[in-house]
MARDO-836011 format. One record per residue (C-alpha): residue number from 1; x, y, z negated. Coordinates in nm, 4 decimals. Each point is the difference from the previous one (the first is absolute). Layout:
REM residues N
+------+----------+----------+----------+
| kefi |     east |    north |       up |
+------+----------+----------+----------+
|  NUM |        X |        Y |        Z |
...
+------+----------+----------+----------+
***
This chain:
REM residues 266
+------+----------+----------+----------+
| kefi |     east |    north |       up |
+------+----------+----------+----------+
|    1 |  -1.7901 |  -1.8517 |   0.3465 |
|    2 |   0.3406 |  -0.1076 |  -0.0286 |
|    3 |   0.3538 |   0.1752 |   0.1788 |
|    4 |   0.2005 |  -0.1336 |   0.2588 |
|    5 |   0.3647 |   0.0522 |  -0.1098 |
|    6 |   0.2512 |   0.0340 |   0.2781 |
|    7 |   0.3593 |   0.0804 |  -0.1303 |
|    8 |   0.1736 |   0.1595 |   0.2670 |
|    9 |   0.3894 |   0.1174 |   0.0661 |
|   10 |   0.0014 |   0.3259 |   0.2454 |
|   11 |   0.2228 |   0.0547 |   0.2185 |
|   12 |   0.0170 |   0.3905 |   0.0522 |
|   13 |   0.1639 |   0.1797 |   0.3150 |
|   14 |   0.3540 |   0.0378 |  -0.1391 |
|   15 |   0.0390 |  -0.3110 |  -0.2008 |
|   16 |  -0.1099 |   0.0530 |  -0.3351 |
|   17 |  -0.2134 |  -0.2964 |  -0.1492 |
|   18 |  -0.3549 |   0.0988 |  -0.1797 |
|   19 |  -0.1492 |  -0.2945 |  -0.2643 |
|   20 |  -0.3433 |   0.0579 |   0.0324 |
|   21 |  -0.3124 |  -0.1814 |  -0.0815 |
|   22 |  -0.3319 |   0.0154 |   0.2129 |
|   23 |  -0.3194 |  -0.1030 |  -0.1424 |
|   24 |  -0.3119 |  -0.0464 |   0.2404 |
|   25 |  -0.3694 |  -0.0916 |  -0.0667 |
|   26 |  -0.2924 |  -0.0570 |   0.2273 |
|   27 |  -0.1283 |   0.3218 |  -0.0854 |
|   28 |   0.2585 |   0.2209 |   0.0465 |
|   29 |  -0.0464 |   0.0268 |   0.3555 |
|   30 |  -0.0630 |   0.3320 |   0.1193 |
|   31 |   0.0619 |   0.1966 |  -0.3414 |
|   32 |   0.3531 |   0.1374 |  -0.0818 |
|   33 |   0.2982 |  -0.1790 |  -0.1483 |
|   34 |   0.0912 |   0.0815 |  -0.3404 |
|   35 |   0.3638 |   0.0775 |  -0.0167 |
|   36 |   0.2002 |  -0.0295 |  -0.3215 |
|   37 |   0.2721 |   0.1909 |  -0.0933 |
|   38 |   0.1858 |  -0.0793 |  -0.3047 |
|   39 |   0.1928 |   0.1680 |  -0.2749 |
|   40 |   0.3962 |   0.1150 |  -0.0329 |
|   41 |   0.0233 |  -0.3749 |  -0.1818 |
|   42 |  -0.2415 |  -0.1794 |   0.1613 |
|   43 |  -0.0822 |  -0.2824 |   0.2709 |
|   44 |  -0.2816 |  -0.2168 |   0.0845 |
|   45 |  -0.0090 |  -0.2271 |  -0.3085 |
|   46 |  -0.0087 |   0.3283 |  -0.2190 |
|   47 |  -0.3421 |   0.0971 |   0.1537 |
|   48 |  -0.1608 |  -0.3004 |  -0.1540 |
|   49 |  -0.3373 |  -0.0995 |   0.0752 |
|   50 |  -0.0969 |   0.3425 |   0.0599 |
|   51 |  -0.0092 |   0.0490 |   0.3699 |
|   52 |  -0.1857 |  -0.3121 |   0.0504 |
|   53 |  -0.2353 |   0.0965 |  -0.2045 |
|   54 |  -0.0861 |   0.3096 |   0.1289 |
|   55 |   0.0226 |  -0.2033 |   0.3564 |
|   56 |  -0.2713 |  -0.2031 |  -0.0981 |
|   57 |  -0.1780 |   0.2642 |  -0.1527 |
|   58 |  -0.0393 |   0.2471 |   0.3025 |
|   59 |   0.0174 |  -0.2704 |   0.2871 |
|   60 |   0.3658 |   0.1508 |   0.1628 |
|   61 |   0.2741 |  -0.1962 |   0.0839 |
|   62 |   0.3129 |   0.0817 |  -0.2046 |
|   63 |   0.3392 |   0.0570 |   0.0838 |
|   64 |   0.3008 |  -0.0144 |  -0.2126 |
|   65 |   0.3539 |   0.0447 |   0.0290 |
|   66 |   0.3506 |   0.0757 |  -0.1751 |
|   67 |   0.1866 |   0.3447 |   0.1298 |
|   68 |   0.3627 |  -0.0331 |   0.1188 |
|   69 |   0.2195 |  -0.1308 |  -0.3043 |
|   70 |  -0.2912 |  -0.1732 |  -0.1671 |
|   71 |  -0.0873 |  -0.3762 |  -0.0500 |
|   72 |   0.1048 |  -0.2057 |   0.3399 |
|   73 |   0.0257 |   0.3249 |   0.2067 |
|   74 |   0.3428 |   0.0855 |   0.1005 |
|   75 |   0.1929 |   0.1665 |  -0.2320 |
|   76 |   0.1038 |   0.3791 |  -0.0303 |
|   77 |   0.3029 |   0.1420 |  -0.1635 |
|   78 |   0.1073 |   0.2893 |  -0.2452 |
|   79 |   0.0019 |   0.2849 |  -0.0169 |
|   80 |  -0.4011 |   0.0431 |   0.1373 |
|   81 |  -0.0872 |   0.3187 |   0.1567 |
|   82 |  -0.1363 |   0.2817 |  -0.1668 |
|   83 |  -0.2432 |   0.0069 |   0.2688 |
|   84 |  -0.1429 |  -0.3469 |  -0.0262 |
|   85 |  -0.3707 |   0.0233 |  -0.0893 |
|   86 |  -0.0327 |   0.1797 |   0.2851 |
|   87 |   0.2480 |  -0.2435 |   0.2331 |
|   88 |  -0.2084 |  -0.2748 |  -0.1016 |
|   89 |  -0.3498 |   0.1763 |   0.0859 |
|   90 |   0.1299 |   0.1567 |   0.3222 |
|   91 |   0.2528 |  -0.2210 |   0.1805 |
|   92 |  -0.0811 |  -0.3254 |  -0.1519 |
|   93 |  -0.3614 |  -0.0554 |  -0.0700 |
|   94 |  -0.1009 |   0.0499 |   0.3424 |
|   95 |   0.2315 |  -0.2935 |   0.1054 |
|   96 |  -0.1069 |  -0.2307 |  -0.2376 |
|   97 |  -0.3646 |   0.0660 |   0.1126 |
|   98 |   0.0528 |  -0.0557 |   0.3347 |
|   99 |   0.1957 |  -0.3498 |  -0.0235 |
|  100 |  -0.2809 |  -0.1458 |  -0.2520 |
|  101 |  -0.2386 |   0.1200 |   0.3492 |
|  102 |  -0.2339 |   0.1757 |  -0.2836 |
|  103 |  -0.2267 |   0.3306 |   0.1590 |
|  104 |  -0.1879 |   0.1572 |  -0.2633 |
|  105 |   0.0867 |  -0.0355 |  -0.3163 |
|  106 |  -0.0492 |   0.1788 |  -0.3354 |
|  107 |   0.3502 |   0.0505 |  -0.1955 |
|  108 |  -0.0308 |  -0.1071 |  -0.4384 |
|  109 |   0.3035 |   0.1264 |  -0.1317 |
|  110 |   0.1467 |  -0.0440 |  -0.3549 |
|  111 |   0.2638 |   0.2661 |  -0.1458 |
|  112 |   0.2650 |  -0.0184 |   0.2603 |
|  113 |  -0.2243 |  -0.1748 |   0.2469 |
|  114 |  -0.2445 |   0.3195 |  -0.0488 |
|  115 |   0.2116 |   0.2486 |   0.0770 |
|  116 |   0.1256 |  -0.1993 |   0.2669 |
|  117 |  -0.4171 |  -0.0609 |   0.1227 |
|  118 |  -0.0422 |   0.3788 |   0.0022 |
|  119 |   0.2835 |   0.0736 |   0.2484 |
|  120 |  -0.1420 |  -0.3066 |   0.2011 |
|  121 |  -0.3349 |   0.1377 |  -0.0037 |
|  122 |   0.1294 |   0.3368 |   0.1512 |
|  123 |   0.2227 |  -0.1776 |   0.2512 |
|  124 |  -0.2244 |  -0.2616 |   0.1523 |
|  125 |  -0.3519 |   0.1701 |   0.0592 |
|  126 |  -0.1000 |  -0.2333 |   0.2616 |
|  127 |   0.0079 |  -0.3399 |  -0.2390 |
|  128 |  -0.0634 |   0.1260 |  -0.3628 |
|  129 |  -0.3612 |   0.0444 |  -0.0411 |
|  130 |   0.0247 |  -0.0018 |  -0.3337 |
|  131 |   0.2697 |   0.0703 |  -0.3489 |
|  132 |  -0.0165 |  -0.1192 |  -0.3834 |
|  133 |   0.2752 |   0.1137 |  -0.1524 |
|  134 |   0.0559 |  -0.0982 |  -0.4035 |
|  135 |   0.2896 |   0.1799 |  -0.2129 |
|  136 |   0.1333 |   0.1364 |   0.3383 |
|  137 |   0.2731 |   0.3152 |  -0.0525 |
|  138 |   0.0364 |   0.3231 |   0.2395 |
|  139 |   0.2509 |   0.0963 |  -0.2326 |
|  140 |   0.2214 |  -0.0290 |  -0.3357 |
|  141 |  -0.2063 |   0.1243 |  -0.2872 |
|  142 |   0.1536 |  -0.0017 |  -0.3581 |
|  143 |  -0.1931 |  -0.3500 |  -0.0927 |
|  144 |   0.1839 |  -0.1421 |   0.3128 |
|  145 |   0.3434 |   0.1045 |  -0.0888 |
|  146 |  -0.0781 |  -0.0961 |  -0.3799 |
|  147 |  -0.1286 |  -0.3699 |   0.1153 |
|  148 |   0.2863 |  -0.0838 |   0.2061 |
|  149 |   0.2475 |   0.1282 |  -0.2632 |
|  150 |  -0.1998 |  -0.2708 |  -0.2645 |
|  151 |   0.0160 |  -0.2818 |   0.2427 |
|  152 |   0.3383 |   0.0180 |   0.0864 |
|  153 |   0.0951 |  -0.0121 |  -0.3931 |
|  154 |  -0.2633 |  -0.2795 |  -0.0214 |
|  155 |   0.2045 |  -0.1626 |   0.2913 |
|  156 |   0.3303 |   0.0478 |  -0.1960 |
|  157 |  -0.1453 |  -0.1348 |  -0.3434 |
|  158 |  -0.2903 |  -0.2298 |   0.0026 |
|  159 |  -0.0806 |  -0.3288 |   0.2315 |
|  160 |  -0.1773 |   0.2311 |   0.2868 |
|  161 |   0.2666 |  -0.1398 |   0.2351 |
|  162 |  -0.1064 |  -0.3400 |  -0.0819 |
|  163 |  -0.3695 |   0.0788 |   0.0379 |
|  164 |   0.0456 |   0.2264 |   0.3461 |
|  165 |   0.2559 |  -0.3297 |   0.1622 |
|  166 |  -0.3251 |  -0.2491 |  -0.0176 |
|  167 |  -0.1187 |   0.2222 |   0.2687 |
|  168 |   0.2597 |   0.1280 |   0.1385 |
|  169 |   0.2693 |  -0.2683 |  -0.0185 |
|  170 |   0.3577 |   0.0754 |   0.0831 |
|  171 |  -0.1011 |   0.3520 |   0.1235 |
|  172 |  -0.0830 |   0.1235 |  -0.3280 |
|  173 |   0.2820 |   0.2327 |  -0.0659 |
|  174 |   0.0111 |   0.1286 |   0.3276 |
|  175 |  -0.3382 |   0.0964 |   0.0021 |
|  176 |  -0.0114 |   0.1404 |  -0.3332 |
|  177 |   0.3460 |   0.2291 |   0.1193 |
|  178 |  -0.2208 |   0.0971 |   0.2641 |
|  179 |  -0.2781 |   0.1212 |  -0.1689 |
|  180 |   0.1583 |   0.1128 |  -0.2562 |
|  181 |   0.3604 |   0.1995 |   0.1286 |
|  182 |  -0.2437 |   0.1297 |   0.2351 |
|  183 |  -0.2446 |   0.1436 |  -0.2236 |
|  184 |   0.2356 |   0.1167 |  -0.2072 |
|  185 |   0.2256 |   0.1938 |   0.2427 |
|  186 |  -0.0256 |   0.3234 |  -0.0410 |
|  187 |  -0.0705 |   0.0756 |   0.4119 |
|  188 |  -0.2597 |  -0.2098 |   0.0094 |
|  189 |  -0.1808 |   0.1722 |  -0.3268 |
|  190 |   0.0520 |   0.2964 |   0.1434 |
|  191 |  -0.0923 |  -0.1089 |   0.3809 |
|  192 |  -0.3300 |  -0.2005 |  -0.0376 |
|  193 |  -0.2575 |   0.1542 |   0.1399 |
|  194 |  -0.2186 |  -0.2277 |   0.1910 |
|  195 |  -0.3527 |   0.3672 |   0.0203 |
|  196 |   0.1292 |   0.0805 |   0.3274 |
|  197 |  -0.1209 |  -0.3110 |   0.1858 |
|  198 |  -0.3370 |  -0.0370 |  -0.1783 |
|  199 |  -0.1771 |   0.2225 |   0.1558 |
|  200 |   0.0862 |  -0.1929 |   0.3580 |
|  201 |  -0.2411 |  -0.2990 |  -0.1787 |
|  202 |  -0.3035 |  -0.0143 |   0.1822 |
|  203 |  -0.2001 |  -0.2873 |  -0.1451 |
|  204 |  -0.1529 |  -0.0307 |  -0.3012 |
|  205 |   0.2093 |  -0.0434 |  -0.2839 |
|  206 |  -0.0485 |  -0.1218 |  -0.3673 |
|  207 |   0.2672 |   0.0963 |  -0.2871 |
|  208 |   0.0119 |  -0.2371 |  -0.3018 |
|  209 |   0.2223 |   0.0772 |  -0.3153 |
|  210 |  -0.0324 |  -0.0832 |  -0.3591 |
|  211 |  -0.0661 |   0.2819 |  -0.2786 |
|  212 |   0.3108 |  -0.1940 |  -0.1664 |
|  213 |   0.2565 |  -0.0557 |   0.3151 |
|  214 |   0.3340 |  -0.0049 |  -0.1681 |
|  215 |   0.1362 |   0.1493 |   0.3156 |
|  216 |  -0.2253 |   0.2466 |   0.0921 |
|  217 |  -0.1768 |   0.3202 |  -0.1123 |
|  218 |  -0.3861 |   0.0175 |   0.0996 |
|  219 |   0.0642 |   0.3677 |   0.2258 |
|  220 |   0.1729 |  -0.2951 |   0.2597 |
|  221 |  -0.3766 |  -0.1188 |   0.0726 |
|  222 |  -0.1254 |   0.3536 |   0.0566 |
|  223 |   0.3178 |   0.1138 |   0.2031 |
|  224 |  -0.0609 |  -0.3062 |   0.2169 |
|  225 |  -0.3524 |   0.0411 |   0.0509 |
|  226 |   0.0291 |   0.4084 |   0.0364 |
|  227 |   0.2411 |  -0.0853 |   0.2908 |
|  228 |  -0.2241 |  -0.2290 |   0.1816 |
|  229 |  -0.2767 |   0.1869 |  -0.0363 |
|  230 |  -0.4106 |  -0.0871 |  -0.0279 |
|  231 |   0.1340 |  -0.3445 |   0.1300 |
|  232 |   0.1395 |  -0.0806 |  -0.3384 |
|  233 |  -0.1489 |  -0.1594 |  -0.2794 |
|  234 |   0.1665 |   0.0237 |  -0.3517 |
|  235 |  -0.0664 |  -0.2540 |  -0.2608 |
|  236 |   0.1461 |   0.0013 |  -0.3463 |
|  237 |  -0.0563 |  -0.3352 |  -0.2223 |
|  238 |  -0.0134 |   0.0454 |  -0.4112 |
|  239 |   0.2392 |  -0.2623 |  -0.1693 |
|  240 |   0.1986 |  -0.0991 |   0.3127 |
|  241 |   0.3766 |   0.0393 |   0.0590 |
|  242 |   0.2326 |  -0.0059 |   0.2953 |
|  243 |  -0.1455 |  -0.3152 |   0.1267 |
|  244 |  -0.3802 |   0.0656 |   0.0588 |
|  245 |  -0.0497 |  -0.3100 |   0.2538 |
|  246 |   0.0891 |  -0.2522 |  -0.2903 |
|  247 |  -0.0772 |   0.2673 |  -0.3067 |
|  248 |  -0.3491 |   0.0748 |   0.1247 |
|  249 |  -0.1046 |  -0.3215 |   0.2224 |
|  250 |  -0.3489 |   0.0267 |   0.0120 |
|  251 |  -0.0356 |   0.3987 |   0.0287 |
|  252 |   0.2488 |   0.0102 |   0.3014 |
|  253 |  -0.1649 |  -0.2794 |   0.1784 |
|  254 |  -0.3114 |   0.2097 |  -0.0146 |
|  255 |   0.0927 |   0.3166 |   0.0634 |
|  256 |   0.2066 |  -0.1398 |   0.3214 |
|  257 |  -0.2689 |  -0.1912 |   0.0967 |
|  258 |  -0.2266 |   0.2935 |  -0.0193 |
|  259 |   0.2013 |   0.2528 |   0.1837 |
|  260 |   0.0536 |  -0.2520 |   0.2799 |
|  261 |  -0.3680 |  -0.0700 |   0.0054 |
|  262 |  -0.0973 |   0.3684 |  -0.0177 |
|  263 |   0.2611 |   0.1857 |   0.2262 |
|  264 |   0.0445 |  -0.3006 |   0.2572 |
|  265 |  -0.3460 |  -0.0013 |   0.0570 |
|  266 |  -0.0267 |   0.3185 |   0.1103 |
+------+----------+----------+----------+
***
């Protein structure tokens, strides 16, 4: 089996611009669309070869695409909203859906894209049939706020600028302001809490972290999965950071491909 790769620029209702990439096999007909949702740094090259992978893998069509500021959508400016995880899940996700003409669909998101995913999830009950979230935050533990104060002295002091711009070109150091003022604000430390819309997800849900995430505290997995309820699955992987889609390949390909398999079916 091999993917069909459509890149396609959205138009959404009040002019913003959407990069997105849709992949499409014989197959996928008739089974949901994966939808990826990156990380506070990310955008579709970042994702590597994972997503097709797992496309292949479980026979669904995959769907990929770069959040307002990100890669070729349009851009955003500073200061962001202490209130964007949940901007992005409620107001924006929706559009996005319905200009790539995608029904159901089950939302994979990454850190930021997670958190974003669970929001999603409890805002469009009608088209997600499905959620994978991996490092995803409901709030700002003490790992988080410790991570973000690391990277921005590994910003100041070592080459990560260099290594983030291959990806993220000339946005680099507005995106990295934007995670990381935001993060670091104290209103938004204070403000995150993403429990009150979980228990508004009605599909199943799987909730990925690492035992080692840099940027989260295991209790984020069981305070996700308490909130959903006997939907949730948790799964903790041994050895495996913030990044358990590249860190652990193999076991997150199965376990996704298992969960869709199992709780799809039914």
């Amino acid at each position: 089996m091999t993917l069909q790769w459509q890149p396609r620029l959205l138009d959404l209702p009040d002019g913003t611009q959407i990069n997105s990439l849709h992949g499409t096999q014989t197959d996928g007909r008739g089974r949901p669309t994966l939808v990826f949702l990156h990380e506070a740094l990310g955008c579709l090259a970042m994702w590597k070869q994972f997503p097709e992978q797992l496309a292949l893998q479980t026979g669904c069509d995959i769907f990929l695409y770069e959040r307002r500021g990100y890669g070729e959508s349009s851009p955003i400016t500073l200061p962001r909203p202490d209130a964007y995880l949940i901007e992005e899940g409620r107001d924006w996700l929706g559009s996005v859906l319905q200009a790539a003409g995608l029904d159901k669909v089950v939302l994979i998101g990454h850190s930021d894209g997670g958190s974003v995913a669970l929001v999603g999830a409890a805002c469009l009950p009608e088209k997600v049939v499905g959620l994978v979230t991996m490092a995803a935050h409901i709030y700002v533990d003490h790992l988080t706020s410790a991570g973000i104060d690391e990277a921005v002295l590994r910003y100041q002091r070592t080459d990560l600028p260099q290594r983030l711009a291959r990806y993220l070109g000339d946005r680099t150091e507005l995106l990295f302001r934007a995670w990381s003022e935001t993060w670091s604000r104290a209103s938004f430390r204070a403000g995150l809490d993403l429990t009150p819309w979980l228990d508004q997800i009605a599909c199943p849900a799987l909730i990925i972290q690492g035992r080692d995430d840099q940027y989260g505290v295991p209790e984020q997995v069981e305070d996700i999965c308490a909130g959903i309820g006997a939907k949730a699955q948790p799964l903790l992987l041994d050895d495996c950071g913030h990044v358990p889609h590249l860190e652990a390949e193999a076991a997150v390909l199965a376990a996704i491909d298992q969960f869709l398999k199992s709780q799809l079916a039914e």
